[in-house]
N, C-alpha and C positions, 0 to 999 in steps of 0.2 A: 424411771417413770413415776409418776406423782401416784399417790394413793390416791383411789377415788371415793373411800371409806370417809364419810366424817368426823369428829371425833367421836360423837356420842355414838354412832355406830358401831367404830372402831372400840371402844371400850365396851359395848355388848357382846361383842364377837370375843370380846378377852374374857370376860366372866363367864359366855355358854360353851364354850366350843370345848370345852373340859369335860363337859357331859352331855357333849349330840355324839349320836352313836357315827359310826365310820364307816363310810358307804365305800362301794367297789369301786377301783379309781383304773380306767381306763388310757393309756396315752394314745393320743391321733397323730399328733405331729409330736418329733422331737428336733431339732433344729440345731440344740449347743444347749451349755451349761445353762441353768436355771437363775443365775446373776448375772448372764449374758445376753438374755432374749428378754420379751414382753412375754409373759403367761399369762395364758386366757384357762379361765375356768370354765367350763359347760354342766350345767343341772338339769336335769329334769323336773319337771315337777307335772302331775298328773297320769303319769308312767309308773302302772303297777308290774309287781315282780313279774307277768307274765309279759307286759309289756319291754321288755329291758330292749332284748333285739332291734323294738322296732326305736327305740329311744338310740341305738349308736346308730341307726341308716340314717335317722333328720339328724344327728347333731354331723355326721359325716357331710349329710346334704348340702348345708347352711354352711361350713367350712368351707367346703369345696367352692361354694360359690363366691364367699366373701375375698377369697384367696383368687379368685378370677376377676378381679376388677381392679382397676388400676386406679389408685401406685399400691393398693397392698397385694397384687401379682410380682412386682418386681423385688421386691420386699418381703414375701414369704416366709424367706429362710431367717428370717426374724425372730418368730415365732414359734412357739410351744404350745401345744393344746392339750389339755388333759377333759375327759370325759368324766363326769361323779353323776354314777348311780344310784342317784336317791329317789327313792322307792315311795309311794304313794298307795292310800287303799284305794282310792275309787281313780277313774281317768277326769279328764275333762278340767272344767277348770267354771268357777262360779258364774252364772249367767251365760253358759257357754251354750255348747249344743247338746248337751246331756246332760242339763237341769240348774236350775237355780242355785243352788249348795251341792259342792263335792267336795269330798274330806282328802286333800292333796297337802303333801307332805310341806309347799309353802305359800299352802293360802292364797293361791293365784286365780284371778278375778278379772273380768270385764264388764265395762261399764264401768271404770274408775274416773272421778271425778265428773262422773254423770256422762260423761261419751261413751257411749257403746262399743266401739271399737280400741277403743283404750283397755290396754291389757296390763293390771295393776300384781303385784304379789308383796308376801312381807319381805322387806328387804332386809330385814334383819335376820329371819331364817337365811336365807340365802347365804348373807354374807358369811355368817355361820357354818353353814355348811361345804362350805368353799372353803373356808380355814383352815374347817377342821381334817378335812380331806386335799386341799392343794394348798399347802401353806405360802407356799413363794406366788401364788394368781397376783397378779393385779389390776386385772379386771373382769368378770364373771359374765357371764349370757346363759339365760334360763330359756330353756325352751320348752312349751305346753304343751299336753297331749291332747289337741283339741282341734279341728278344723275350721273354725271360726276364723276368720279372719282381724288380726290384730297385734299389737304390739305396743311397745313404750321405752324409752331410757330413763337415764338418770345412774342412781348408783353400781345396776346393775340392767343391763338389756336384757329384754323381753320380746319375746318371739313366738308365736302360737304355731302349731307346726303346718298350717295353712301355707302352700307351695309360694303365695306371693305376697306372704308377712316376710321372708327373707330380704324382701326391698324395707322392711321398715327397720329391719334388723342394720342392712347397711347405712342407713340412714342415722340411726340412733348411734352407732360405732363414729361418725363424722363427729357426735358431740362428744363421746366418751376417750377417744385417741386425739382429737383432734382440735378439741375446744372450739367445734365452729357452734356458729347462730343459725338458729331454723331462720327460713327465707320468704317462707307465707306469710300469709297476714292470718290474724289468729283474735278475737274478739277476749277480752280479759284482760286485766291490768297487768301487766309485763314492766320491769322495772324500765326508765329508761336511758338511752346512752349519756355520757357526758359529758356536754358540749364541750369542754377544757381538752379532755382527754380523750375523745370521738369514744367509738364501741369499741370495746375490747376484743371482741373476735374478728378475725383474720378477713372475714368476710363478709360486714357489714361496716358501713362507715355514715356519719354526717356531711362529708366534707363533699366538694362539689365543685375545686377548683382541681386540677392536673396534680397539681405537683404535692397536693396533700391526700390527694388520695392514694391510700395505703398498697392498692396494687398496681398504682400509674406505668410501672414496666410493664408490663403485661396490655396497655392499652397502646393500641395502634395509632398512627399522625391519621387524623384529620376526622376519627370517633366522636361524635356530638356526645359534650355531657352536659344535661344529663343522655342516656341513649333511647332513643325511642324503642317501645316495645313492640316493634313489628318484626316481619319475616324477616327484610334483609340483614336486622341487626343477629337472627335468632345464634348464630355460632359465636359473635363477637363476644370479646371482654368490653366490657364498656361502664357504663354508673346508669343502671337499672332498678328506676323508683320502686320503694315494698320491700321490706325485710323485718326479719327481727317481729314479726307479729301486725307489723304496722303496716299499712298501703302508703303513704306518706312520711316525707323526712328523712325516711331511710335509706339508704341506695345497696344495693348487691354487683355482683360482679357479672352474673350473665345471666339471660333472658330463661334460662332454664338449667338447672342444677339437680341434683341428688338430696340439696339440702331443702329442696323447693317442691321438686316435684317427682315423686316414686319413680321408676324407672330411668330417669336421666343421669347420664355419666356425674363424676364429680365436675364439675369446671375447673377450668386452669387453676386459678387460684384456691379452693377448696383442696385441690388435688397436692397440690406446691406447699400447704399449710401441714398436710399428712405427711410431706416427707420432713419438712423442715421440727416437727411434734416425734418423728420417731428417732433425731439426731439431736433433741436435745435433750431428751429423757435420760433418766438416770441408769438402766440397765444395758442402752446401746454404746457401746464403745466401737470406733471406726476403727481403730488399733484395738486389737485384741489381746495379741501377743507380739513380743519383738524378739528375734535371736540373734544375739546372745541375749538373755534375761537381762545380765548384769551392764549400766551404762558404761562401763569399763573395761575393754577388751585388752589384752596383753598379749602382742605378736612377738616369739621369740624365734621363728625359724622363716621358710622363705614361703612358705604355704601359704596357697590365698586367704583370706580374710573373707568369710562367708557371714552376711547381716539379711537380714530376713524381716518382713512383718505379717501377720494374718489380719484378714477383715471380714466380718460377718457376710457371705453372700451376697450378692447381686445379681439381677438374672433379666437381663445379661447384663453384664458387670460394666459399672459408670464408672471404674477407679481410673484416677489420673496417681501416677507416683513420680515426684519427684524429689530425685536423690541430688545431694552436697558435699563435697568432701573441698573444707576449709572453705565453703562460702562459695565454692565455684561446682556450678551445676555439670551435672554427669549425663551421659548418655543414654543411664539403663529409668526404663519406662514401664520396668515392672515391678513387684513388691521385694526382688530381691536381687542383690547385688555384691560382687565378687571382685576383693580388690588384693592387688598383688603388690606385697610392700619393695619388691624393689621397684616399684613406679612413685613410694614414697618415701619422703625425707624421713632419716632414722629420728626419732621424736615424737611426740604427740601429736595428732589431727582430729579434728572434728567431723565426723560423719553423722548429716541427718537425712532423713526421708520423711518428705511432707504428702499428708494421701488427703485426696479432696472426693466426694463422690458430683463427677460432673455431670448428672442428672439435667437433662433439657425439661426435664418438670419442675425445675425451681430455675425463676429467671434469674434474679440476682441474690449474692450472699454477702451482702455487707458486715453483716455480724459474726460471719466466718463461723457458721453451723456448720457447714459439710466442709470441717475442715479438719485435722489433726495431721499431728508430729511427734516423733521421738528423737532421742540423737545417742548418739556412740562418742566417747572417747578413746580412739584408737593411738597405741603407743607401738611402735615400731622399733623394735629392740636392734637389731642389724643393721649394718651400714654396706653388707656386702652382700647384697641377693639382687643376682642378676635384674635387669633392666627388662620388661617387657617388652619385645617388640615386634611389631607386625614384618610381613613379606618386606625384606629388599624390593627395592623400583624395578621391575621384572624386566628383560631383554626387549623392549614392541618386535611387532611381527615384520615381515618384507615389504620393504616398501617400492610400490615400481608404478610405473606410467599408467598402466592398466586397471582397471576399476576390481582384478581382481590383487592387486597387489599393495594394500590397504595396510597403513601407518599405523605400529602396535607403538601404547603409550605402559609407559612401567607403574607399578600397582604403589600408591604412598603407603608406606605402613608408621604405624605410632614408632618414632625411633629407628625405622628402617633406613637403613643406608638407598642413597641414591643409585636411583639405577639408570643406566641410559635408554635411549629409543634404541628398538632395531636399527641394525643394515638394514642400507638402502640394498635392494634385489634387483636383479633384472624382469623386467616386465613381462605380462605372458608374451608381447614377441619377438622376446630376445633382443631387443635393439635400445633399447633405453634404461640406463645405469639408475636404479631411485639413488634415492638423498637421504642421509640419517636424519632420522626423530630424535629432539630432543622433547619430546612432550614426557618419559618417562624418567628424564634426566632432573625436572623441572616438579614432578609429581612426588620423584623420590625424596628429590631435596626438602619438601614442604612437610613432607613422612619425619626427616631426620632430625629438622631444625625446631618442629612443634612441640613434640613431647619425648625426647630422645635426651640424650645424655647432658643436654644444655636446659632442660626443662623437666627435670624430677616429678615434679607435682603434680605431672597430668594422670589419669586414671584411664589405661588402656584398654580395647577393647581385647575379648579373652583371644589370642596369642595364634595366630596361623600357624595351621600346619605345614603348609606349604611353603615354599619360599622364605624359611628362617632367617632373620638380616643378622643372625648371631654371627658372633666371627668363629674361623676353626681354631681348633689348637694353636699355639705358638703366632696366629695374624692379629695385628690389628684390624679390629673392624672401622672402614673409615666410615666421617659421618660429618655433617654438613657440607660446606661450600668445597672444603678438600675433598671430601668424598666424591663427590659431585666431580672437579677435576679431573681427578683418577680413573673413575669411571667411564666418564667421559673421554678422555685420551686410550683408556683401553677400547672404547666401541669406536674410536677413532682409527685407532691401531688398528683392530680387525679388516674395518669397510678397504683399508688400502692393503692388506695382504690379501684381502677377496680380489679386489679389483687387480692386483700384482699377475695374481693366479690365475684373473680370467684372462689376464692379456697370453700369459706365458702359454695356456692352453688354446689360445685362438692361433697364438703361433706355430704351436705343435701341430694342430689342425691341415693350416695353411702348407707349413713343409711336406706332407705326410700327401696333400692333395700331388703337390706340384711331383713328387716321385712318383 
């Protein structure tokens, strides 16, 4: 993640932070390693020593709730929070509710830059004190001991502990994580966009045709642009004149935002910008970890091949995985995958797994942000470890005239030898001979001939217990089209000793009446 430090700031905080003293450093959240997450800093300021307690219930408050709103709900385990207790003599905070000047440990003030609800402090204390107590932060939220109602961003968010300054709070984290543009119009000279280059944020634009505008996926067939500012538009995405300060020229993405107006969700594309800002930053990694560490695996016996990845959280989790072995996609659709080298050519292969997070909050990824991979070269030292293979083509059940004498089909397995359909059976009433299935005869084959001894390279599923198509001791296990044969003329062979036996027992029957 980008430093939100200046430089000239960033070089203040290098020459003081060597002598501000070391406040009491609290964790709220801890989530993963500290080069793996975003770390937020939390201050107080206007929070004297008696006050500390009530200083971790609103920094707890203001988490709790930021971490309730979506996408930084799904996103959470993201994050790191650390609490710094920095201490104050007096509370409140300048022009507050407890007087004109209070002696707080960073100068924090309202009525900055003459609005009254503008809640201003030194940012360089801050940053300072954030340093010097959470060195890995990269980015800090200060919050006041004052009930006034107020707030502000910039290098550092500001938050008054006023129960519905936390909507300014969220508000101010859109520009700070998220690089968006406020959406009101706002009286003051604001630089402006650039016609060449439209607005740089995600969610203000010049453009006015379809296909240049920046979040046109996201707009529906037959949205008027620009979009009227009425009721029926009020949920759409659409191009919604006023942003960026301006009431004109500008356009925004929905008739009502977070970045517009306190209270309202983020919209689609505000929302879509926070995920795509937490996937491209510099501390998030999608792949965390891969196992084995080493891109170099060396299989010398017949044990499976055990590859693994980890990825920071999701809740609930959007991972898509997609695994390869030589370029041909594999069946398994989680982060880990188990391969058994005698389903591989003795020699080297390439095993990768691509993780994408397929979030329905970002419509399209052209630039392949929510995307990563790693790969394995796997070397398969053996030529002689048995063949995985699934169930032989199972026996089908009785088959007969009767609805309840229903034609069993035999199970494919990776490699499995063919198996035939049941004997045909006699019906429940006894008068009609079934007919052999060949549906399991036809199921096996397709088991035997796919990834079976004629096709090495396929990557099988992990191994039935049941129904082993391994051969015994001293047999051939047959497989393909002969198999199939064999098979075949044995459930062949059987239906006419069945049939042999029923006749010879109706005869038996028959003498046995006439004595």
């Amino acid at each position: 993640m980008k430093s939100w430090l200046s430089g000239t700031l960033l070089a203040a905080v290098t020459v003081l932070a060597g002598t501000a003293r070391a406040a009491d450093v609290e964790t709220l959240r801890q989530s993963g390693p500290a080069a793996d997450r975003f770390n937020i800093a939390v201050l107080g300021d206007g929070y004297r020593a008696e006050d500390q307690a009530q200083l971790k219930a609103d920094a707890q408050g203001i988490i709790e709730y930021l971490f309730s709103l979506t996408p930084l709900a799904q996103y959470a385990a993201f994050f790191n929070v650390k609490l710094v207790h920095v201490v104050s003599n007096e509370n409140g905070a300048d022009n507050g509710s407890y007087g004109a000047m209070r002696d707080t440990a960073l100068d924090s003030y309202f009525n900055c830059d003459g609005i009254d609800r503008l809640l201003c402090m030194d940012d360089g204390k801050a940053a300072v004190a954030a340093a010097q107590d959470v060195p890995e932060y990269n980015f800090a939220i200060v919050i006041v001991n004052d009930p006034k109602y107020g707030g502000s961003g910039g290098t550092v968010c500001v938050s008054s502990a006023n129960e519905q300054s936390f909507e300014v709070l969220a508000h101010e984290i859109g520009h700070s994580l998220a690089q968006l543009a406020d959406e009101y119009s706002y009286e003051g000279n604001q630089p402006p966009c650039d016609p060449q280059q439209d607005c740089q944020e995600a969610n203000a634009t010049l453009r006015t045709t379809l296909e240049q505008i920046k979040w046109h996926d996201w707009i529906e067939d037959g949205t008027p642009l620009p979009t009227p500012a009425t009721a029926p538009y009020a949920s759409v995405t659409g191009l919604f004149e006023g942003a960026r300060y301006t009431p004109t020229g500008i356009y925004r993405p929905q008739l009502n935002c977070k970045m517009r107006d306190l209270g309202a969700d983020y919209c689609s594309v505000c929302t879509e910008q926070f995920v795509r800002s937490i996937w491209t930053s510099d501390n998030i990694k999608m792949i965390e970890t891969s196992m084995p560490a080493a891109p170099d695996v060396q299989s010398a016996t017949c044990d499976a091949i055990e590859l693994s990845v980890t990825s920071p959280p999701i809740v609930p989790s959007t991972y898509r995985y997609t695994w390869t072995v030589d370029g041909t996609v594999q069946p398994e659709t989680t982060r880990a995958i188990s391969l058994q080298p005698g389903a591989l050519q003795q020699g080297e292969h390439q095993v990768a797994v691509r993780v994408e997070d397929a979030t329905s909050l970002v419509r399209t990824d052209l630039d392949n942000d929510l995307k990563d991979q790693t790969s394995w070269t796997v070397a398969v030292a053996k030529d002689d470890c048995p063949v995985p293979a699934g169930g032989a083509g199972g026996m089908g059940g009785v088959a007969g005239t009767s609805a309840a004498g229903a034609s069993g089909a035999g199970v494919a397995g990776m490699g499995g030898a063919a198996g035939a359909g049941g004997a045909g059976g006699v019906g429940d009433t006894g008068s009609s001979a079934g007919s052999v299935t060949t549906a399991g005869a036809a199921s096996g084959m397709a088991g035997g001939s796919s990834s079976g001894a004629d096709a090495p390279h396929g990557n099988p599923p992990p191994r039935e217990t049941a129904g082993c198509g391994c051969a015994l001791p001293g047999e051939a296990s047959p497989r393909g089209v002969a198999g199939l044969l064999v098979l075949l003329g044995v459930a062949l062979g059987r239906v006419r000793r069945e049939r042999t036996g029923r006749r010879q027992g109706r005869g038996a029957r028959v003498a046995n009446r006439r004595r």
